[in-house]
N, C-alpha and C positions, 0 to 999 in steps of 0.2 A: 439672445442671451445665452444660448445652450454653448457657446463659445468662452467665455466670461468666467476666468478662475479667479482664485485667490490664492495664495501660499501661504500657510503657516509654516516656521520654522521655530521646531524645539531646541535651540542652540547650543543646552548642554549637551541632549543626547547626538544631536550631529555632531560636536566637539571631537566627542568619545568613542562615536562610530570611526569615525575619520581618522581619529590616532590610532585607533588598534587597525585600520586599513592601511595607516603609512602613507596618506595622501591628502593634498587639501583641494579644499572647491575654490573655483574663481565664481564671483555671485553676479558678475554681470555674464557670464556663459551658462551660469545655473539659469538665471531668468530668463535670457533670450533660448535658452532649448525648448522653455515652455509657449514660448512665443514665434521660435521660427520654425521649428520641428513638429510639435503640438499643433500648432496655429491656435492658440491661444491668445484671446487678448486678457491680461493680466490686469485686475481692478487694483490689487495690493499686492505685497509681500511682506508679511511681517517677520520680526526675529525677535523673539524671547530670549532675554538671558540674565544672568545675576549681577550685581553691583555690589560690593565691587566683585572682580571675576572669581569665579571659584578657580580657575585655570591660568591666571595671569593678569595683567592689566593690560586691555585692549580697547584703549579709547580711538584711538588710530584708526583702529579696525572698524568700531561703532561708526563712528565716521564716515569711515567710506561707504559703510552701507546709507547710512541715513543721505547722502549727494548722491546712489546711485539707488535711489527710488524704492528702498526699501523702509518701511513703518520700526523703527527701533522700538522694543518696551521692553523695561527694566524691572529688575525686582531687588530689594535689599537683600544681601544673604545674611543671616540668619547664624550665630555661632551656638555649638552646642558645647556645653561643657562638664566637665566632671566635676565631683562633690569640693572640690579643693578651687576649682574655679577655672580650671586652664583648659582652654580650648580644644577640644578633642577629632571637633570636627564642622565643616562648614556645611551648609546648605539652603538649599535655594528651590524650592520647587515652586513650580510655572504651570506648570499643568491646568487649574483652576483659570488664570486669566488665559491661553491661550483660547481651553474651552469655551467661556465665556464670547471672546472675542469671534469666534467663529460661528457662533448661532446669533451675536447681536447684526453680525456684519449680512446674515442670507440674506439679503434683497439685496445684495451687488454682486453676486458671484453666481453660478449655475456648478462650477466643479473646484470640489476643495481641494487642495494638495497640501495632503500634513506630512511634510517630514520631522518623523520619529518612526519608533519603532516600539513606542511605552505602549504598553495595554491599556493602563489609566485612560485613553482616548476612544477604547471602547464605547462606552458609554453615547459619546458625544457624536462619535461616527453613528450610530444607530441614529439619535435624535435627529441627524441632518439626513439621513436617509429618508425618516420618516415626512420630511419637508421637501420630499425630491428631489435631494441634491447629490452629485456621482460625486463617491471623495474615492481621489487616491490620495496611495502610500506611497512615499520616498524614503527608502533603509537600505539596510541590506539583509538576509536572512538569516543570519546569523546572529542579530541584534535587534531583530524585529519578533513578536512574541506571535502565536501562531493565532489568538484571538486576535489580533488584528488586521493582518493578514486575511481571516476568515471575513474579517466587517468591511472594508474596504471594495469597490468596485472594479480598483488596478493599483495592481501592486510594482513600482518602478525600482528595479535593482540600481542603485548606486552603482555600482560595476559595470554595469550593461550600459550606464550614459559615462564612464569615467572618461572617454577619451572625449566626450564635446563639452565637459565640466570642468576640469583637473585644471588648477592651477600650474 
């Protein structure tokens, strides 16, 4: 089992790492780097994101992850608005279920891989620590906060895998 990962994907904050890097991931190269490079065998990959997009409508995109063996989970976004009633701003945070989902799922994985780079995961990286499990990080450092960084066991620059991921 010490082979046996799972991925977590925070898909706003990969969104947003990724635009301000000016490059996109292909997710069937994202998975197989962890699978042919790694030698990982991969139990899941999930992707968190909001409904409808905060960044577009990308049913397309859900899509194809979900035919290429990736766990889709949604969350409503959530409108915030001013005294007057008008929309100010949207949002959507994940954080809660992804956490969740990565301490219900320990008994199928031995190494977590959560890309983000929020600190909110602090927390949860500690707890699967404590249940002996190696989590790495996929960010980049620039967009990754230095508490989590510090909790993680391996820390994967985006950049450093861009040319076997890059769309």
């Amino acid at each position: 089992m010490s082979d046996t990962a799972a991925i977590f994907i925070d898909g706003e904050n990969l969104f947003y790492t990724l635009k301000d890097l000016g490059w996109r991931i292909d997710f069937d190269k994202f998975r197989r780097y962890f699978e042919e490079v790694e030698k990982l065998l991969i139990y899941n990959a999930f992707y968190y994101t909001s409904r409808p997009f905060i960044h577009g409508n990308r049913r397309a995109f859900l899509d194809y992850l979900i035919f290429h063996n990736y766990t889709v989970r949604e969350k409503e976004t959530k409108e915030i608005k001013d005294k007057k009633g008008k929309v100010i701003k949207l949002k959507c945070n994940l954080d809660v279920e992804l956490s969740s989902e990565m301490v219900l799922t320990i008994p199928h994985y031995y190494i977590a891989i959560l890309v983000s780079g929020d600190s909110d995961y602090v927390t949860t990286v500690k707890a699967l620590r404590n249940e002996g499990k190696k989590i790495w990080c996929v960010s980049e450092k620039g967009f990754s906060l230095r508490e989590l960084i510090n909790e993680v066991d391996r820390f994967i620059s985006l950049s450093k895998i861009k040319d076997r991921i890059k769309r």
